[in-house]
N, C-alpha and C positions, 0 to 999 in steps of 0.2 A: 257175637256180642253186639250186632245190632238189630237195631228195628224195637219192636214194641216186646216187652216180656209177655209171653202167653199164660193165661189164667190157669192157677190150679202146678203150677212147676213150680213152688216153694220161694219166691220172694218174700220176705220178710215180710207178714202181716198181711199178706192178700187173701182177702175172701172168697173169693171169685174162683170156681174151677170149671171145665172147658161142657158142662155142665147149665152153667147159669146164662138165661139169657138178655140177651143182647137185646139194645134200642136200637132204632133203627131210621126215628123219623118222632117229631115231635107229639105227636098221638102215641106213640108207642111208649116215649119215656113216660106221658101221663100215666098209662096204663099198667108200667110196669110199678113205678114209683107208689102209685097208690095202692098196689098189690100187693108189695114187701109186707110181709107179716113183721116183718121183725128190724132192728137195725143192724144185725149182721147180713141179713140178705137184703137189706138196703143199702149196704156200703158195699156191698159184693156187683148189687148190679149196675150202680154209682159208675164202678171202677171198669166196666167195660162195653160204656155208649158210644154209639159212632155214629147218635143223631145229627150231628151239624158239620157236614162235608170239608169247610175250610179247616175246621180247629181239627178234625181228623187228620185230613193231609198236614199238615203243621206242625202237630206233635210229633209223628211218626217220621216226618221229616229230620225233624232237630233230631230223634233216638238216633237215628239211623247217620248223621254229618257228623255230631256231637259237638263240643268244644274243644277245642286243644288239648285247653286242660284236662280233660275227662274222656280222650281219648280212647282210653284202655276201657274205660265203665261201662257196663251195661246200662243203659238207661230205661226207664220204667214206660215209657213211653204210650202210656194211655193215660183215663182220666183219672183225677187225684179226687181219691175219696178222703169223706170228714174222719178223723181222727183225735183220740183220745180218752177221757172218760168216759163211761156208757150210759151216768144218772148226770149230767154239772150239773153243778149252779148257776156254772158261768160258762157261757157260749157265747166264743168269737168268730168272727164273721169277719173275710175277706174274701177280694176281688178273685182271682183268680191267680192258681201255679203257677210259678217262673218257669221258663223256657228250660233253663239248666238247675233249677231247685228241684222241687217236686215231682218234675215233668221227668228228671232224670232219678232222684230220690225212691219215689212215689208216693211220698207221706209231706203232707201241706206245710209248708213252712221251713222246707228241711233243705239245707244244704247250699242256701244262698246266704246272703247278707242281710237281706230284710229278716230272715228264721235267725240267723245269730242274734240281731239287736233285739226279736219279741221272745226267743227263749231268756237272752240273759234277764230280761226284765221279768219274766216270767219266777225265773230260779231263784231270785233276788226279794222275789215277794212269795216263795214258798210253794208256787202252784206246780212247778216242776221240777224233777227228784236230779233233773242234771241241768249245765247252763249253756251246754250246747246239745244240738239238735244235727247232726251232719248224713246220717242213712236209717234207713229203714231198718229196725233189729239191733238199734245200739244202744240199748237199754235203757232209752228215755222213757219217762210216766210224765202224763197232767195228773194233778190230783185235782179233782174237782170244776177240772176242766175240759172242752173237749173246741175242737177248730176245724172249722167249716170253711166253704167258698159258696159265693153268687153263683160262680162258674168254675166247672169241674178240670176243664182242660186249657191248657195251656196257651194262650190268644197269641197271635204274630200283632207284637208293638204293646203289649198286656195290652188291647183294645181288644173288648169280644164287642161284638154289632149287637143290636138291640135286639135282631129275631135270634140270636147266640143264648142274649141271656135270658130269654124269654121261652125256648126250649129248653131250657137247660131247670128253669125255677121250679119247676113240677118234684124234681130230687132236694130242694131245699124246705120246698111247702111239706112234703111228708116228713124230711128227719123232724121241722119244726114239731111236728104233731108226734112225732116219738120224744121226742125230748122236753116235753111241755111237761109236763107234772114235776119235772125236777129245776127248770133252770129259773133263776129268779134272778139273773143279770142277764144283758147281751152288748157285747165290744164289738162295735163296728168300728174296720179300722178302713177310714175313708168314706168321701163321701157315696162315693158306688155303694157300699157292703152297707152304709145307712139308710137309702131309699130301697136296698134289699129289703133288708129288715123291715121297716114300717111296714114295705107291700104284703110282708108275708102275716104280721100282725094283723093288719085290715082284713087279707081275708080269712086268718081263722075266726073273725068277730069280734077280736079288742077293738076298743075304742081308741084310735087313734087320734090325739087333738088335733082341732081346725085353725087356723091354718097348721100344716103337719112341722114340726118342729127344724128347725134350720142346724143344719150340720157344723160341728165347730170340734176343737180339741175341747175335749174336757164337757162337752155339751150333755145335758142329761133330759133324759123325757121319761116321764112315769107313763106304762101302755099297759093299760089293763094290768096294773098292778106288779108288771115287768119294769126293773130298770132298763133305758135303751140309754147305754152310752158312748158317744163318741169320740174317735182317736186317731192324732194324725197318722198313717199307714208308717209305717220302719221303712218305708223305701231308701234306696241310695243318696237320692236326690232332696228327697226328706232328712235323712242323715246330717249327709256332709255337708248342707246348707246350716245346717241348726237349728229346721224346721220344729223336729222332734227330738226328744233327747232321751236320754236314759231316765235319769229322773222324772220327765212326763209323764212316759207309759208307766214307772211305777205307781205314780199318783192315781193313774186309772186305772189300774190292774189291783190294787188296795183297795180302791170305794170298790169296783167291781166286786170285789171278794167279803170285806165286809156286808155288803147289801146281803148277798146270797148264802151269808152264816159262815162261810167257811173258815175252819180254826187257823189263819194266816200264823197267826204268831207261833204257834207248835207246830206248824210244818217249815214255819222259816229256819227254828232252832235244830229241828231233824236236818233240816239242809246241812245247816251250817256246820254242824257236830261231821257230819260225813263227807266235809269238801275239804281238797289241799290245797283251794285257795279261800282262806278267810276273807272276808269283809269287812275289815275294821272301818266305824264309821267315828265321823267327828261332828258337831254340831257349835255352832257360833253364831252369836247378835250380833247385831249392826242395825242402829236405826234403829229398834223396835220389830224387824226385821229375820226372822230366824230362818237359815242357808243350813244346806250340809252338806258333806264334800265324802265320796265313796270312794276307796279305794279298787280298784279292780283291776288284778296283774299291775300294770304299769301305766293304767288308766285311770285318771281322777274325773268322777263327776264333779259339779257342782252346779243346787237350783233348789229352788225354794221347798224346804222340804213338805214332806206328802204329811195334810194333818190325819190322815188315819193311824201313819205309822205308831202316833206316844200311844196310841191304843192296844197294836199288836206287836209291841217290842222289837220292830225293825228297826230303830236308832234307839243310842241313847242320849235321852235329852238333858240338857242344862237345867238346873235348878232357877 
């Protein structure tokens, strides 16, 4: 149970069998990238690059040390392909795998702290069918979502080098071009997954505004008729400072949803109808000022609440 899981032996959701080929060298991921007819053999050959020497040694490194905690685990230890819906609307965009998330998971977001804080928010506003995200095959869904990375593998210090991410862009510029006829938002979370995004806009030919738009929570830029919006990343550091908070990423992950049509409010209610932990919300003035405070297990939010919500029935509001 160490080292890298080999493609095609039944990990949960891998595409990839001993079959599919391999990158090898940044021309190679061009060519292969561009080649994928399809997005399952685009995530299949995603998930087994060994373009970029360091980030190989590294991952396979941590599979094969692992953490303490996850001592007994197998870890995934290759690259972490995009994951979720196969049409969004809404496509998010982050930096790269955690060392012990994804890198061990093999599904983006999965299994660390930063995937707890954007699934709950995610469940919380309807677009996924549970509010955690902990291994690959535990019966999480996006609805009408789907999450992506800059960079596929796992960086020693989350730092990938610039020639990192610039090998690596060729697998983001083609899923873009699969997923173009359907997504009509994009969450970048951070500013890295932000100047992703534009670069990969500029060159399918959207018009990108001049000067190119400056990265912020909550920042929006219309790109060729695409929302691009930005969000401070769910890091730890982000977290426990009070950078981002729960109620943020709801407010962004709402307009996100709203922009791109999707029925927020009947998939919140389907959540809710099927969860053993309800969300009773509460709403209150002060000031002219309208706050709401969310219960979750034995966690209260509170922050100014999200105006899309009085539209898709996620609070109830005061008269």
């Amino acid at each position: 149970m160490t080292g890298p899981v080999l493609p095609g032996t039944g990990w949960p959701g891998d595409l990839a069998t001993a079959a599919t080929p391999e990158a090898t060298s940044a021309e190679s991921v061009r060519s292969l990238a561009a080649g994928a007819g399809s997005l399952a053999e685009l995530t299949a050959r995603q998930s087994v690059c060994r373009a970029c020497p360091r980030l190989v040694e590294w991952r396979e490194e941590v599979a094969a040390t692992k953490r303490r905690s996850f001592a007994n685990e197998q870890y995934w230890g290759r690259p972490v392909p995009s994951w979720g819906d196969e049409r969004p609307g809404v496509l998010i965009v982050g930096l790269a795998p955690a060392a012990h998330g994804g890198n061990r998971t093999g599904r983006v977001f999965t299994g660390d702290r930063s995937g707890d804080m954007l699934f709950e928010s995610l469940w919380r506003c309807g677009l996924a069918s549970r509010r955690t995200s902990v291994a690959a095959g535990d019966g999480q869904r996006l609805r009408g979502v789907r999450i992506t990375a800059a960079v596929r593998c796992a960086p020693p210090q989350n730092k990938p080098t610039i020639a990192e991410r610039d090998t690596c862009e060729p697998w983001l510029a083609a899923e873009f071009d699969l997923l173009s006829p359907h997504v009509k938002t994009i969450v970048c979370l951070g500013h890295f997954a932000w100047q992703a995004a534009l670069r990969e806009l500029a060159r399918s030919g959207r018009a990108v505004p001049t000067p190119r738009p400056a990265f912020g929570h909550g920042a929006e830029a219309m790109v060729g008729g695409l929302l691009v919006l930005g969000c401070y990343h769910p890091s730890q550091q982000n977290t426990f400072t009070g950078r981002v908070t729960g109620p943020m990423l709801d407010a962004v992950f709402m307009r996100a949803a709203s922009h791109a049509g999707l029925a927020i409010g009947e998939a919140r209610a389907a959540t809710a109808n099927h969860s053993s932990l309800p969300l009773p919300a509460v709403v209150i003035r002060q000031s002219h000022v309208q706050m709401h405070i969310v219960r979750e297990a034995n966690v209260y939010w509170i922050g100014p609440i999200c105006p899309a919500a009085r539209f898709h029935g996620m609070f109830e509001l005061t008269a």
